[in-house]
C-alpha positions in Angstrom: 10.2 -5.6 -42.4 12.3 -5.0 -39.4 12.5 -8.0 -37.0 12.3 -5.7 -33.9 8.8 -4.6 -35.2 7.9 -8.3 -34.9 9.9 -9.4 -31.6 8.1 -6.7 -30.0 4.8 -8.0 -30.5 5.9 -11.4 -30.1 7.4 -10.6 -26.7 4.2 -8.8 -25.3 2.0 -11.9 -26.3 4.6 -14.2 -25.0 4.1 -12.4 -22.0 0.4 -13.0 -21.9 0.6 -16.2 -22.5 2.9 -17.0 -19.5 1.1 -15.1 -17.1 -2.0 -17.1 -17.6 -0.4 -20.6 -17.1 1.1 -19.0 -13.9 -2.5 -17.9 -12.9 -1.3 -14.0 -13.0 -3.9 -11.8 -14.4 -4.3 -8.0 -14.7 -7.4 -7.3 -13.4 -6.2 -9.1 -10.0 -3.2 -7.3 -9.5 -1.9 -4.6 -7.4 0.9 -2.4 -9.1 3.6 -3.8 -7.2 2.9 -7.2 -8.8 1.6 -6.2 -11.6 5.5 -4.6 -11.8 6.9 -7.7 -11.5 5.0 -9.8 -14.5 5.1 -7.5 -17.4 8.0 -6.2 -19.6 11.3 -7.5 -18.8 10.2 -8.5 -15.2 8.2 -11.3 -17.0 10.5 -14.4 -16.8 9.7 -15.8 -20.1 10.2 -12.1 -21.8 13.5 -12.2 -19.7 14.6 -15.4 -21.1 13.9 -15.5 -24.2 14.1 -11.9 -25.7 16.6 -11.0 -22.8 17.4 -8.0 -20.7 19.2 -4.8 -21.2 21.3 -3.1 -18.3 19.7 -0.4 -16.5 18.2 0.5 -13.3 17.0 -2.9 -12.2 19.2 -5.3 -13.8 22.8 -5.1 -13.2 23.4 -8.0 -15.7 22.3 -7.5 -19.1 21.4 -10.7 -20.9 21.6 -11.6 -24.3 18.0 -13.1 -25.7 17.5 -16.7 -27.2 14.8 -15.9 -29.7 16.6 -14.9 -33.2 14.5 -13.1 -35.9 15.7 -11.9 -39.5 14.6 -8.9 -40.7 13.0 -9.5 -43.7 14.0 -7.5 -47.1 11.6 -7.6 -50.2 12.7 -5.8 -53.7 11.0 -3.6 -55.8 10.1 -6.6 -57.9 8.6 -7.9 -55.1 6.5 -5.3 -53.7 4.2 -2.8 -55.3 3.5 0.5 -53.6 0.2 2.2 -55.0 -2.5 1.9 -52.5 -2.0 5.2 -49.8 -3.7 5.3 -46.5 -5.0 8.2 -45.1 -4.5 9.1 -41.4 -6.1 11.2 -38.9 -5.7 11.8 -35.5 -8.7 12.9 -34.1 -9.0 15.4 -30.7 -10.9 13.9 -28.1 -12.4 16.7 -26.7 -13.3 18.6 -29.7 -14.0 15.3 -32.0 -12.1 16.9 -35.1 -9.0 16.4 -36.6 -6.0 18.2 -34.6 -3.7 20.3 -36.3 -0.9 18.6 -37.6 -2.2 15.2 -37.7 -2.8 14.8 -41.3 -0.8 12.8 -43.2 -1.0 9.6 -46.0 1.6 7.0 -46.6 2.2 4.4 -49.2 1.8 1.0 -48.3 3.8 -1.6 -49.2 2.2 -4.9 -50.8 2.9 -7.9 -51.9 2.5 -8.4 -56.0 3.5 -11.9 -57.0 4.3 -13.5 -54.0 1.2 -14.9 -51.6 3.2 -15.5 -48.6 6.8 -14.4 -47.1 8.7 -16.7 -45.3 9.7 -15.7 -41.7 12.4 -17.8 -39.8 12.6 -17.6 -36.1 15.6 -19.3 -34.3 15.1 -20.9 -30.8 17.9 -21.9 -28.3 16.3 -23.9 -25.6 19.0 -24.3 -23.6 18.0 -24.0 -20.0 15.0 -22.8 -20.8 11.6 -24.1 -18.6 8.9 -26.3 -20.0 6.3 -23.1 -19.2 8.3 -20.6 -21.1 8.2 -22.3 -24.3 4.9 -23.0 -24.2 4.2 -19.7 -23.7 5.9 -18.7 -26.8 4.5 -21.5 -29.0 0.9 -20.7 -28.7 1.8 -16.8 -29.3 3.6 -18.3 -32.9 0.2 -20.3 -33.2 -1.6 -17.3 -32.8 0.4 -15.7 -35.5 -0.4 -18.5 -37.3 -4.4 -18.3 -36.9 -4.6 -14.7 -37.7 -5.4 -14.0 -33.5 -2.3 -11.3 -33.2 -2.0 -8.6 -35.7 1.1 -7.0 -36.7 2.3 -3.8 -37.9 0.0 -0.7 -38.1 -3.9 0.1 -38.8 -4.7 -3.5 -37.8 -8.5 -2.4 -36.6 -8.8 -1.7 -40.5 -7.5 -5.3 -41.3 -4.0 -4.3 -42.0 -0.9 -6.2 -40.7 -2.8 -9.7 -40.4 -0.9 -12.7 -40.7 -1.7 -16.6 -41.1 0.2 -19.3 -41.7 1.6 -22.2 -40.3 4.1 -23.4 -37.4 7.2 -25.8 -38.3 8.9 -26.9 -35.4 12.2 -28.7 -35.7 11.3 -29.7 -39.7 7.7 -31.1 -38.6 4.8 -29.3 -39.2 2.9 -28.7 -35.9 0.1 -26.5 -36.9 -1.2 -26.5 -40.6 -1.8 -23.1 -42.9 -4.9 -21.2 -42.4 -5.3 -20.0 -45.6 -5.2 -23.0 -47.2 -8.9 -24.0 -45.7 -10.6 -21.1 -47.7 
């Protein structure tokens, strides 16, 4: 499971997160600011996943947020469910040409749960912008932010719980039902 998958979602929640303890919502922005508090231009996305040069920044920055990319075995994983795709045309409502295609799924066979680090570095890094980033883990942790693909179906949910610093801060899910 590539970490980048994962940061990517993490980073666009982050972002949510922040903008709603700085009072900055979508629906009561104009583009110009609404340019400024999404993607990189979001401070907390800035400082914690960092910045690449380009246009914009002149200074790339490396991020503080440090995610492994997690690699199961073929004892590990079993592969024999297959998920049929579709894309459908919008104007015609059938399936465009093409857009067929199934692909098997990796599962889980013996294990019930993977273990996913994520290293922090809070060095100079505000109160707000942690925050931010700790309720998008404990939304991980609740099952509130999917990941991975064909999530609508139920696919890529996770649960779990949040250990911060060797104490437990939010408790498993799963272990309720």
């Amino acid at each position: 499971i590539p970490a980048s998958s994962i940061k990517g979602a993490i980073s666009h929640r982050t972002c949510f997160h922040f903008n709603k303890t700085q009072k900055v919502f979508a629906d009561k922005l104009d583009a110009i600011l609404h340019k400024d508090n999404v993607g990189k231009n979001n401070l907390a996305v800035a400082l914690l996943f960092g910045v690449g040069a380009g246009e914009e920044t002149k200074e790339p920055s490396r991020g503080k947020v440090i995610i492994n990319d997690l690699y199961l075995n073929e004892e590990e994983i079993r592969n024999d469910k297959i998920l049929n795709h579709v894309a459908i045309d919008r104007f015609t409502g059938g399936a465009l040409d093409g857009a067929l295609f199934s692909e098997r799924v990796s599962q889980l066979k013996n294990k019930k749960s993977i273990e996913l680090n994520i290293w922090v570095e809070q060095n100079k890094i505000e109160k707000e912008v942690l925050g931010a980033f700790e309720k998008t883990l404990e939304d991980i942790c609740k099952g509130l932010l999917p990941l991975g693909g064909m999530t609508t179906k139920g696919h890529g949910i996770f649960t779990g719980k949040l250990i911060k610093n060797k104490t437990e801060i939010l408790f498993d899910y799963d272990d309720e039902n």
